[in-house]
Steps between C-alpha positions, in 0.01 A plus 500: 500500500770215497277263309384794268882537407538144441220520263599755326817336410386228430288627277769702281707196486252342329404772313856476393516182429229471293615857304797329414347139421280746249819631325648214370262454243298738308160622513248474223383787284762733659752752414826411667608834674890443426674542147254228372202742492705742269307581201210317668167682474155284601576232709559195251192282473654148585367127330567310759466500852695415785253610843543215752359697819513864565879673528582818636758689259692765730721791320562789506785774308712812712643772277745768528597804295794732545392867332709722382268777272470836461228750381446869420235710380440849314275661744577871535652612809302783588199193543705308729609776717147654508330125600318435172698205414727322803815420398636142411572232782853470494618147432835312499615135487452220755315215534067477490290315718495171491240335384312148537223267406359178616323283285234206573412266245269219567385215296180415626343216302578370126521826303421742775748717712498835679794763481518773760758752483618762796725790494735454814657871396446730259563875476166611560422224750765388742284262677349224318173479355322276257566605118209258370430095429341337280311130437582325198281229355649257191323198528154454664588122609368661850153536383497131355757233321539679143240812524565701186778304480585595112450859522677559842770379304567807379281713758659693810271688761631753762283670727651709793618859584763459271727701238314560193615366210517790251758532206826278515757767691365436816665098475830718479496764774642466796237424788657645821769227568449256243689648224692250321205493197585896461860535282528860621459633805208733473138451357367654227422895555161477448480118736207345454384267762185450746378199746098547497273207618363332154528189318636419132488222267812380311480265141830366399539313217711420197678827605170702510460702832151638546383678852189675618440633871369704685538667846359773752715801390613518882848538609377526863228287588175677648121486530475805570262744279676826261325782410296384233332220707736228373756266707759468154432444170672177258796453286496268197847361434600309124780374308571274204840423353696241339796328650720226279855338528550535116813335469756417816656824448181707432233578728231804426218629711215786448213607685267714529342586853203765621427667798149662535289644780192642459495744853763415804496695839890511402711370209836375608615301194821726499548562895390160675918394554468572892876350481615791346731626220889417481633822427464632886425898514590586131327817433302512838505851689732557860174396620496112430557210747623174413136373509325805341465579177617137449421506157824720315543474127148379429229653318182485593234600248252612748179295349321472852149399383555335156681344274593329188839344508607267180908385507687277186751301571696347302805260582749343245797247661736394225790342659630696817343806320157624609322765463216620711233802408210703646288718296197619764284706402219711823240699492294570795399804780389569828139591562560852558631521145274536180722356246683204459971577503681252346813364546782241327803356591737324339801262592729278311719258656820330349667199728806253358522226705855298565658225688445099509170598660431831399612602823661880347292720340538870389259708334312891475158599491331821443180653616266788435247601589216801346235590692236777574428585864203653647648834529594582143867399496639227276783324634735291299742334699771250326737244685830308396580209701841244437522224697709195544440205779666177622327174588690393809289185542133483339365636849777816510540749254739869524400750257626863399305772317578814385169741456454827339161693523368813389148706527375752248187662478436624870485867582725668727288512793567098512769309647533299227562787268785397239577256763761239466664226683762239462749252599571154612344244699620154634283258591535112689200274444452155706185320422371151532 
């Protein structure tokens, strides 16, 4: 047991040492997780490289919010006090959970490195578990001196259970801890995000940004057999856009991205953040624990078996001015349903940028979002968010937002019914 212990400390010393040899210099074809991966959406595709052995790249980002929010609703008495509808949780101000992540990157060989993220603590999960990784293949040097050499130039290949890369927002939420990408606090109401196992295929070039992929359609990973005889089904991923530094004040983006499935056992496109949202119990019944629902403030189309899921992005930087936009645009059902429901959302985002190093910001967005849902209701649920934030150092950021959001379109025998909630929220950011 005494040698075991030696061992093991020896072994996290130089685990340590060789995290922190790693972090003095920077890793190839990688988004920096600090203030330098701000506005940073594929991970740049680098000329030159600098691989001289593998390096371990150990980080990791904590975040805290103070809440203070409110929320009503419009649901009739007479329901509450006869049990049709439970009444609202009641909420106040403190401080959420904390939450953490720890990140492994790897550079493996010339061009090739591995990224593994885990959630230390999240709302729904206050253990850790394994969000997804990914292996990501630039140059094929590996294979033999120069293979493909001129069109890996501009090639990238990731293959892992990994977050899907569908429409542009999803480089600007917040991802459990790490949000110092996200200038708000909270995601978009309708969030998309997912981690299936699948590959995709990046072309970069002259500005150009062309992706295909495609994955299993699987959340959770199984071999098990449905009801129809099948183990999962397949999602096809795409997106092509345009990305140019026009001038050294002007810098404008657009793409275009797709999300298709033909059948899935179960869709989670819009319910796959395990971390949770950041708005903790807002509009959730007396019912609710901290780790269930986890998801408050969302909206989740309910397309279980299929879907069609196109988002437009576009993103103008002029200056410290930028402006960020989603247009997204679903249609999709589950298999018990007939007919396809659609549903759009909406969000604009507005960010000034200040400081020697752009290290103040302030800036508003707004979100909406019109949908149909499988029982004949059609919500329409619109948010205001103001923020402002501080770049202590590039690794530490403080951030305030005020939110304001309201539901229309449910009937009274729903919780949600001319629901409402807002207020502010403080958040602290450290990643690195």
């Amino acid at each position: 047991m005494k040698n075991f212990k030696k061992l093991s400390v020896l072994f996290l010393l130089v685990l340590s040492f060789s995290a922190v040899q790693a972090q003095k210099r920077h890793l190839d074809n990688y988004r920096d997780p600090d203030q330098r991966g701000i506005n940073v959406f594929e991970a740049p595709k680098d000329t030159i490289s600098t691989f001289d052995g593998v390096r371990v790249r150990i980080g990791g980002s904590s975040t805290l919010q103070f809440q203070a929010i409110d929320h009503e609703n419009g649901v009739p008495q007479n329901l509450i006090d006869d049990g049709t509808v439970l009444p609202l949780k009641e909420i106040g101000s403190n401080f959420n959970l904390a939450t953490a992540n720890l990140d492994l990157d790897v550079a493996l060989a010339k061009g090739v490195r591995m990224h593994l993220r885990t959630y230390l603590s999240s709302r729904h999960h206050p253990e850790p578990y394994v969000k997804g990784g990914y292996f990501q293949i630039d140059n094929l040097d590996f294979i033999s001196e120069g293979t493909l050499g001129e069109l890996m130039k501009y090639t990238t290949i990731k293959v892992g259970h990994m977050e899907n890369n569908y429409g542009d927002a999803h480089f600007r939420r917040t991802d459990n801890a790490q949000a110092m990408f996200n200038p708000f606090v909270g995601n978009l109401i309708m969030d998309s995000f997912t981690t299936e196992v699948g590959a995709e295929v990046y072309y970069q070039r002259n500005g150009f940004i062309g992706m295909v992929g495609f994955s299993n359609g699987k959340l959770n990973q199984s071999v098990t057999t449905g009801s129809n005889g099948k183990t999962g089904g397949a999602s096809f991923l795409a997106k092509l856009g345009y990305d140019s530094q026009l001038s050294d004040d002007l810098r404008v983006r657009l793409t275009g991205s797709l999300y298709n499935t033909g059948y899935v056992p179960s869709n989670y496109l819009y319910t796959a953040d395990r971390a949770g949202s950041r708005y903790y119990f807002v509009m959730e019944n007396e019912e609710a624990s901290a780790s269930s629902p986890f998801r408050s403030g969302r909206y989740d189309p309910g397309f279980r078996n299929s879907i069609t899921a196109i988002m437009f992005n576009p993103f103008v930087k002029f200056g410290g001015l930028e402006f960020f936009g989603t247009a997204e645009f679903v249609s999709g059902r589950a298999s018990s349903e007939v007919d396809d429901r659609k549903t759009t959302q909406f969000a604009g985002e507005l960010i000034y940028r200040f400081g020697s190093t752009e290290n103040f910001y302030v800036g508003g967005r707004y979100n909406t979002v019109k949908g149909e849902l499988a029982n004949g209701t059609e919500p329409d649920i619109n948010r205001t968010q103001l923020s402002a934030g501080w770049f202590m150092t590039k690794n530490i950021l403080a951030k305030v937002e005020y939110v304001n959001q309201k539901y229309d379109g449910y009937d009274n025998t729903s919780i949600l019914y001319d629901g409402q909630f807002n207020g502010v929220v403080v958040e602290a950011v450290i990643s690195f």
